[in-house]
C-alpha positions in Angstrom: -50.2 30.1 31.3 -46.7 28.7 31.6 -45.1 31.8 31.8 -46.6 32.1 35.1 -45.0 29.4 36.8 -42.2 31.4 37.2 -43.7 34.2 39.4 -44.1 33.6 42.9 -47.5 31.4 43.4 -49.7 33.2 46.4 -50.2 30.6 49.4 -54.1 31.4 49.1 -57.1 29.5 48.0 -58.9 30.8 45.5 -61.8 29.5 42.6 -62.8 31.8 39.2 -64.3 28.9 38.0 -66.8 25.9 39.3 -64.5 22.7 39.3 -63.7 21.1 36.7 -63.6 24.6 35.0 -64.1 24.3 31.0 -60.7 24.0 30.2 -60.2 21.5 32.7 -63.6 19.8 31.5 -61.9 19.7 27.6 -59.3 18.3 29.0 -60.8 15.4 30.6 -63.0 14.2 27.3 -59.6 14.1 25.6 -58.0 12.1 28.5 -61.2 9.9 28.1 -60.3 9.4 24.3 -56.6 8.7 24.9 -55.7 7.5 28.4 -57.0 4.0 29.0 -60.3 4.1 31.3 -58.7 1.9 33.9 -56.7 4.9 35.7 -58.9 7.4 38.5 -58.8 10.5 39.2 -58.9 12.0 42.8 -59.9 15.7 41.6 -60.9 16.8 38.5 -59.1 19.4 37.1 -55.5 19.8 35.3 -52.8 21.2 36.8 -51.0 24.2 35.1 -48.4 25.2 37.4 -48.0 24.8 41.5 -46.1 26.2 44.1 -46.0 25.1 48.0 -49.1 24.3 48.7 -51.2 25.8 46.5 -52.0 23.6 42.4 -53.1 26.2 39.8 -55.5 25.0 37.4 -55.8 25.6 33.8 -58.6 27.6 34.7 -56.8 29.6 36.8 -58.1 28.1 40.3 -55.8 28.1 43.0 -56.2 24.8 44.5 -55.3 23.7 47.9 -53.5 20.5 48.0 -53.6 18.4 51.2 -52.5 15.3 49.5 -48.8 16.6 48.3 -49.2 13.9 45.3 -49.2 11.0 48.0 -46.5 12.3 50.3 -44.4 12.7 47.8 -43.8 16.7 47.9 -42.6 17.0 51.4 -40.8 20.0 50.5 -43.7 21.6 48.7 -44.3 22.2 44.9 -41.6 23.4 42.6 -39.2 23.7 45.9 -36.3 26.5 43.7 -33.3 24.5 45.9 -34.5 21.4 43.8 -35.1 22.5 40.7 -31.7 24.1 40.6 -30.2 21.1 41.2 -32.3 19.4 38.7 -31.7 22.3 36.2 -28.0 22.0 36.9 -28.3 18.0 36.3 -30.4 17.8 33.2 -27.9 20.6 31.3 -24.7 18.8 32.2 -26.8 14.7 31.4 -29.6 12.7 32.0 -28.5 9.6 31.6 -26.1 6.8 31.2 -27.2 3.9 33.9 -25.1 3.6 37.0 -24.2 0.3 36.3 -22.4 1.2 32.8 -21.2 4.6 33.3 -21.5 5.3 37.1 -21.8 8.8 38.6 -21.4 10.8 42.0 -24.9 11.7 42.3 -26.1 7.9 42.8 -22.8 7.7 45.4 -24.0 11.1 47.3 -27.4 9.6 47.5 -26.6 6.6 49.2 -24.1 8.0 51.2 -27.2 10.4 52.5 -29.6 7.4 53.0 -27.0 5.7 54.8 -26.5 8.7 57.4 -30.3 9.9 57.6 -31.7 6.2 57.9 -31.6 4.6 62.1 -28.7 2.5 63.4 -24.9 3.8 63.9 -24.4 0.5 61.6 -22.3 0.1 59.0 -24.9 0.0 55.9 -25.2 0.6 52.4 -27.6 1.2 49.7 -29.2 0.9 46.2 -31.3 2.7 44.2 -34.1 1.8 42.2 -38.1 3.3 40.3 -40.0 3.3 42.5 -42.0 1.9 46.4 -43.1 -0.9 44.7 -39.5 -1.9 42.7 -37.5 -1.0 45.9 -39.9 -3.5 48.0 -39.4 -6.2 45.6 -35.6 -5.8 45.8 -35.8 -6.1 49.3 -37.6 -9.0 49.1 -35.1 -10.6 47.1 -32.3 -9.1 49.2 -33.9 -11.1 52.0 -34.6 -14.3 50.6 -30.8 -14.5 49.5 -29.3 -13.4 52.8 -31.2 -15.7 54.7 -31.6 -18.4 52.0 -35.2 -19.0 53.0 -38.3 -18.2 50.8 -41.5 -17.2 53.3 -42.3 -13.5 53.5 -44.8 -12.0 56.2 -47.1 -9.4 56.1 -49.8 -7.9 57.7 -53.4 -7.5 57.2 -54.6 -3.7 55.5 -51.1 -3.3 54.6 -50.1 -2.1 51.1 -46.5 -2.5 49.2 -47.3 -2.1 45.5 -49.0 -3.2 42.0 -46.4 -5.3 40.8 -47.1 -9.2 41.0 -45.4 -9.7 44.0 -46.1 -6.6 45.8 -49.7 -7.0 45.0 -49.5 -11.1 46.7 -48.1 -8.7 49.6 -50.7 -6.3 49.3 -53.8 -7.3 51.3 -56.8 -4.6 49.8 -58.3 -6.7 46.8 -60.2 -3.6 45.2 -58.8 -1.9 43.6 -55.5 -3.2 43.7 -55.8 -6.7 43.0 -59.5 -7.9 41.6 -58.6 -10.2 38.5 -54.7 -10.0 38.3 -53.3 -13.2 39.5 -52.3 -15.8 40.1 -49.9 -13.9 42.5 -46.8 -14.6 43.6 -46.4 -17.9 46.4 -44.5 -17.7 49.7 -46.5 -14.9 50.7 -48.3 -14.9 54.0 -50.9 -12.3 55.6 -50.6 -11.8 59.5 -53.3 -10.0 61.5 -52.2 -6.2 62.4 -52.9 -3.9 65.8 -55.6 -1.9 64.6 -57.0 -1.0 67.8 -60.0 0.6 66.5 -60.9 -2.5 65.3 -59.9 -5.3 67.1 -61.0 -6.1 70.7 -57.6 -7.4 71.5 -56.1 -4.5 71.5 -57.9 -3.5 74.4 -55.1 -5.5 76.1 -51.0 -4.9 76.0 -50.0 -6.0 72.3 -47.3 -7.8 73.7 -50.0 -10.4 75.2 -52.6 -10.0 72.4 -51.8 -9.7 68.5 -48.3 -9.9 68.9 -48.8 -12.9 70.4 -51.0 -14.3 68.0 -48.8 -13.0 65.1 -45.8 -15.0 66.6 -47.7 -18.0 67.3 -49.3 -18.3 63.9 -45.7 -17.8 62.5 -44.3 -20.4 64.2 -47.1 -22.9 63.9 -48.5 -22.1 60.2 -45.4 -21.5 58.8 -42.1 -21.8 60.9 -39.8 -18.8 62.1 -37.0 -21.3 60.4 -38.7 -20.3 56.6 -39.3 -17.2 57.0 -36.9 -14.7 55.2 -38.4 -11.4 56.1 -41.3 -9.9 57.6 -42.2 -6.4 55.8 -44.5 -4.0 57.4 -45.1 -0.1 57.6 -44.3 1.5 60.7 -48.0 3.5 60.3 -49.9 2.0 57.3 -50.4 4.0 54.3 -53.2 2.8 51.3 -55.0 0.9 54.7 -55.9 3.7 56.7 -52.8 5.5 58.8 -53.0 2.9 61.2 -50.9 3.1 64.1 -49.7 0.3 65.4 -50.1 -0.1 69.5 -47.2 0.6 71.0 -45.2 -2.3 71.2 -46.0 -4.6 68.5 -43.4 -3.6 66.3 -40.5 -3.5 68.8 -41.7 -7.3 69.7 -41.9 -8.0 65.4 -38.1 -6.6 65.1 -37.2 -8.5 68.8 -38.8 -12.0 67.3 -36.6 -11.1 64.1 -34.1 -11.0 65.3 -33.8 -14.0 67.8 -35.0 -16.5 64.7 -32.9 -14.4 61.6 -36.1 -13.1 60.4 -35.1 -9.8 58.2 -36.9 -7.1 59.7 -38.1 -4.4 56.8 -39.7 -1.1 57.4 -41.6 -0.1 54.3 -41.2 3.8 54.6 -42.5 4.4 51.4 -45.2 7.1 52.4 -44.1 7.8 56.6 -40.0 8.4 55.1 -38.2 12.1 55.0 -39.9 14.0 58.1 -44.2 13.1 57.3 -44.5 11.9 60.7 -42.5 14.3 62.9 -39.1 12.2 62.8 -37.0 11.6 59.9 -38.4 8.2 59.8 -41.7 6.7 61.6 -39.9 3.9 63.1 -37.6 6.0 65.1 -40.9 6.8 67.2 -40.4 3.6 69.2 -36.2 3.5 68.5 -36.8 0.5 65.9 -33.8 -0.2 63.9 -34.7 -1.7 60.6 -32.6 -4.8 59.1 -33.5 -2.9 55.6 -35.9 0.2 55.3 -37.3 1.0 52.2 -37.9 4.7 50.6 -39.6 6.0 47.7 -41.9 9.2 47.5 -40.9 12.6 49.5 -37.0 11.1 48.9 -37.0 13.0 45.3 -39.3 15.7 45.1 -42.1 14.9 42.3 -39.4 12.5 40.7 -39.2 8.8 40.2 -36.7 7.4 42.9 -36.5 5.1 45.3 -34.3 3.1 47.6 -33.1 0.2 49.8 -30.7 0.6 52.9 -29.5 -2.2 55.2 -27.0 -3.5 56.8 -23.9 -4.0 54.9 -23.7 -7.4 55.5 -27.0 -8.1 54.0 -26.9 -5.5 51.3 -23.3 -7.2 50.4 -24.7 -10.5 50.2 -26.3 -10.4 46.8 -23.8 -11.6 43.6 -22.5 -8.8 41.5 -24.9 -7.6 39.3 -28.0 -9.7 41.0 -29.1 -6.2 41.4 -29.9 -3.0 39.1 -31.9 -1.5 36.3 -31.6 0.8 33.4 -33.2 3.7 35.0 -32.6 3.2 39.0 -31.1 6.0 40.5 -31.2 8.2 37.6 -29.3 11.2 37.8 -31.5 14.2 37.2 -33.7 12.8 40.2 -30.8 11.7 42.4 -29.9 15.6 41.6 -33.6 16.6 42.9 -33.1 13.9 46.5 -30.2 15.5 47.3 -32.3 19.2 47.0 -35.0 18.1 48.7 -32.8 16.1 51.9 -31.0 19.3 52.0 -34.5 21.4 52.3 -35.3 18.9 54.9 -32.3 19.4 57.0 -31.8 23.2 56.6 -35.6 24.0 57.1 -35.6 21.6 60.0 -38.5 19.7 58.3 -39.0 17.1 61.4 -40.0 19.8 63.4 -42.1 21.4 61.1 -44.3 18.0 60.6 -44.6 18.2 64.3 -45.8 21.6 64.4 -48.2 20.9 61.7 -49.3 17.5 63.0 -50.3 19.2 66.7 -52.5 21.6 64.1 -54.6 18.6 62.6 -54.8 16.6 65.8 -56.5 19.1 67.5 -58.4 20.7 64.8 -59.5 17.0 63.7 -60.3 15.9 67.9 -62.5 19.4 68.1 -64.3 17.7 64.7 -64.5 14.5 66.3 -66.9 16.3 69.3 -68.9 17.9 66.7 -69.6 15.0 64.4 -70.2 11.7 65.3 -69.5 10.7 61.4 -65.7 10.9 63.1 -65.0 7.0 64.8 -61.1 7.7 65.6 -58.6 10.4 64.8 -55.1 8.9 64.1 -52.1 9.4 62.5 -48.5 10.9 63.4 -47.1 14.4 62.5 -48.0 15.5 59.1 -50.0 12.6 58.4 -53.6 12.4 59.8 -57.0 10.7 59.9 -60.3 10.5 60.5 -62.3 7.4 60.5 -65.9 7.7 59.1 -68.6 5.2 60.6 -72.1 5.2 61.2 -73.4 7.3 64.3 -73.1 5.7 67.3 -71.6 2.3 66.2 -67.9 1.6 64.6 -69.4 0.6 61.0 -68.1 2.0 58.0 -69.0 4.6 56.4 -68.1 5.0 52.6 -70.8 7.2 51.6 -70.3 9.8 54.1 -66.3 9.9 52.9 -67.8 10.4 49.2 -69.9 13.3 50.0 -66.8 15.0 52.0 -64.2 14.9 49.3 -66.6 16.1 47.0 -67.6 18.7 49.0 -63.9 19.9 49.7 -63.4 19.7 46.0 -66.1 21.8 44.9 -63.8 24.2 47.5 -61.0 23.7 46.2 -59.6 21.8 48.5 -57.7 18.6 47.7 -57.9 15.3 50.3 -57.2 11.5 50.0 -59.4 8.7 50.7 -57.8 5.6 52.4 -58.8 2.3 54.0 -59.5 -1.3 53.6 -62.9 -0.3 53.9 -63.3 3.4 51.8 -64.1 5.0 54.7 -61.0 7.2 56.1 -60.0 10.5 55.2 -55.7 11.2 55.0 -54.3 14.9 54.9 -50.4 14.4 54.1 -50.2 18.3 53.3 -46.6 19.7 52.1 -44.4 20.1 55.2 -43.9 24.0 54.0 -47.5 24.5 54.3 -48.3 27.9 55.9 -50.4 27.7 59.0 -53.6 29.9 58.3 -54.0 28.2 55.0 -53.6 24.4 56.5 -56.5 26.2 58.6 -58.1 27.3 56.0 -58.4 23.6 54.5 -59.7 22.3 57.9 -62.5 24.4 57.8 -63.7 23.0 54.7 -63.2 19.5 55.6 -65.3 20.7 59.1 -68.0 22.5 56.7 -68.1 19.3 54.4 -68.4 17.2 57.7 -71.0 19.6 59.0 -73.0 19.2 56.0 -73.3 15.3 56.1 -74.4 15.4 59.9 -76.7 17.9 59.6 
C-alpha cells in the first residue's frame, strides 16, 4: 500500500476490519519473535501510511489519532512543508556531526529557538536526541554554572529513562522498577495537584509553595542547590496544572538564592497548550527551557536554550554528540516552526482546547467515572475515580481505551496512578472529526457507567 501515501489521506474515520485486522495480527506474532518483550504497545495495529489526523493501517483502517505520537506531530502527519525540507536535506547530506563539519541548518535552528523561546535576553542554544538527553544537558549545564551539585524536582513529574532522568523521574512503574541504583543529588519536592491535595484549597503562595521552599532550605539548603527542573503542566503524571502561582514563586525563589530555573517543555513546547510555550501562561521566563517532541516533526531532535551567560559557561567541547542536531531533522524543525507560525498554530490549540474543555465538562455531568477535567489548549484530561469519592480508577481507564480502540480511535493513558485519560490531538485536526473522537470517548465512558 505505499503507493498510497502519496494521495491525499481523507480526514475521516473509518474500520474494514476488527482491530488488530489480520495483517496487523501477523504482524504482531513477528514483533513478538523479534522485538524484545519489554516494549508496549498503546494500539494494536501497524501503521502503513498517515496523514493529519488520520493513521492508516495495514488493513486499510483509517484510524483516528488523538495521541499525535506523544505530542510530537503538532503539525499533523506527513505535514508536505516538512517533508520537503526533509526531502531537500536528505538529497543534498545526512550527515557529518556539527561538531566536525558544522552546518547552517543546526545555526538556523538555534537561532529560531532563541527567538520563539520567552525573555528579550540574550540566549543561545544546543541541540541534542532527544527530551531525556536535552534534560540531562541541562542538568549538567546547571551544576557547572552554579558549581553546586543538588537538583529539585517534584513529585508525579517525569524527565526521562536515562539514569539520571529516571533518579528525576518520580513514577516507579513502569519507568523505574529494578534499574538502579540511580543517580545521587536528586531530590523529590511535593507538587500543586489541587485535585489531590487539601492544601491547595488555600493560595499556593501560603501552602505547597511554602512547604516546597521550606523543605529546600531546611533538608537540603537553597546554597546546594544547582537547579530546580519542573514542567510547566506535567506530562507522563497526569496534565497537571499547577495552581496559579506556584511556579512564578519557584522561578522568584530561583532566582533570589541562584537556583537555575528549568522548564522542561518537552511535551507542553511548539503551540500544545495555546501559547508557543506553557510557561508564558503566567509570563515565566525560564533560566534554561528544554524541547524535544513537536520541535521536529516525527524526528529525533531536541534542545536546550538559556541564557547566554549560562549556556557560555560550559568548556569547549564539554558539550555535544555524534548525532545532536542532525541535519535532515534540523531540516524537518525548521518546516514544522514555519507551519506553526504561518498556520498561526497557538491559536489553533486554543480553538481546539475550548472544543475538549467543554465537550469533556458536558462528560464530566454525565459520568461520575470523570473526578476533574484539566489540561491547557490542545492538551486535555479527564481524571477517572470511583463514583462519588476521589479514588482511582485504573480499571475504568482500561475499559475506555479499549473501547475507543475497538473504534478506531487512538488515546493515551497517563498518571502516577493509571487512571487519567490525555488527548494531545495534531493541532491541524479538523473540527467535526476531533468531534467525532469525543463521541467515542463519551460512548466508551457511557458504557462503563451504565
Amino acid at each position: 500500500m505505499y503507493s498510497e501515501a502519496k494521495k491525499p489521506v481523507a480526514q475521516k474515520r473509518k474500520l474494514v476490519t476488527a482491530i488488530p485486522g489480520p495483517k496487523s495480527a501477523e504482524l504482531i506474532k513477528r514483533r513478538g519473535e523479534a522485538v524484545s518483550a519489554s516494549l508496549g504497545t498503546a494500539f494494536p495495529v501497524f501503521i502503513d501510511h498517515a496523514q493529519g489526523a488520520i493513521i492508516v493501517d495495514v488493513d486499510g483502517n483509517s484510524i483516528l489519532d488523538l495521541g499525535a505520537g506523544i505530542a510530537v506531530l503538532n503539525v499533523g502527519h506527513s505535514q508536505n512543508r516538512v517533508a520537503e525540507r526533509v526531502k531537500t536535506q536528505i538529497d543534498a547530506f545526512s550527515h557529518t556531526c556539527f561538531m566536525v563539519v558544522p552546518y547552517t541548518g543546526y545555526v538556523e535552528v538555534c537561532e529560531a529557538l532563541n527567538r520563539l523561546t520567552p525573555g528579550t535576553h540574550k540566549k543561545k542554544s544546543a541541540l541534542f536526541n532527544s527530551g531525556a538527553e536535552a534534560i540531562e544537558n541541562a542538568v549538567k549545564i546547571a551544576r557547572k554554572f552554579t558549581k553546586r551539585s543538588a537538583v529539585v524536582v517534584f513529585e508525579h513529574g517525569y524527565h526521562g529513562r536515562t539514569n539520571l532522568t529516571m533518579a528525576m523521574t518520580a513514577k516507579n512503574m513502569p519507568y523505574k522498577d529494578g534499574f538502579g541504583p540511580f543517580a545521587p543529588e536528586v531530590y523529590r519536592m511535593p507538587m500543586a495537584y489541587s485535585y489531590r491535595c487539601d492544601a491547595c484549597t488555600k493560595p499556593c503562595e501560603s501552602s505547597v509553595l511554602s512547604t516546597v521552599i521550606h523543605k529546600i532550605e531546611k533538608e537540603i539548603g537553597a546554597s546546594n542547590v544547582a537547579c530546580i527542573v519542573i514542567e510547566p503542566i506535567l506530562g507522563e503524571g497526569g496534565f497537571i496544572v499547577p495552581c496559579k502561582g506556584f511556579l512564578p514563586g519557584l522561578a522568584k525563589f530561583c532566582k533570589e538564592n541562584g537556583i537555575v530555573f528549568v522548564a522542561d517543555e518537552v511535551q507542553t513546547g511548539f503551540a500544545r497548550t495555546g501559547t508557543m510555550f506553557a510557561c508564558e501562561d503566567e509570563s515565566i521566563i525560564p533560566d534554561l527551557i528544554v524541547t524535544a517532541k513537536g520541535i521536529a516533526a516525527g524526528l529525533p531532535l531536541a534542545g536546550v536554550t538559556g541564557r547566554a551567560e549560562i549556556m557560555d559557561s560550559i568548556h569547549l567541547s564539554g558539550l555535544g554528540g555524534t548525532y545532536g542536531g542532525n541535519p535532515v531533522a534540523c531540516a524537518a524543525a525548521l518546516g514544522a516552526i514555519e507551519v506553526i507560525e504561518q498556520d498561526n498554530l497557538v491559536a489553533r490549540a486554543k480553538k481546539i482546547g475550548e472544543i475538549m474543555h467543554q465537550e469533556l465538562t458536558a462528560m464530566m455531568k454525565k459520568h461520575s467515572i470523570i473526578g476533574e477535567v484539566r489540561g491547557r489548549g490542545a492538551m486535555q484530561a479527564i481524571e477517572l475515580v470511583k463514583p462519588g469519592t476521589n479514588e482511582p480508577n485504573p480499571e475504568a481507564l482500561t475499559t475506555a481505551i479499549k473501547y475507543c480502540t475497538s473504534k478506531g480511535v487512538l488515546i493515551l493513558s497517563a498518571g502516577t496512578y493509571a487512571n487519567v485519560i490525555r488527548l494531545l490531538p495534531p493541532l491541524v485536526i479538523e473540527e467535526d472529526l476531533l468531534r467525532d473522537g469525543l463521541s467515542v470517548l463519551d460512548e466508551a465512558l457511557a458504557s462503563i457507567s451504565s
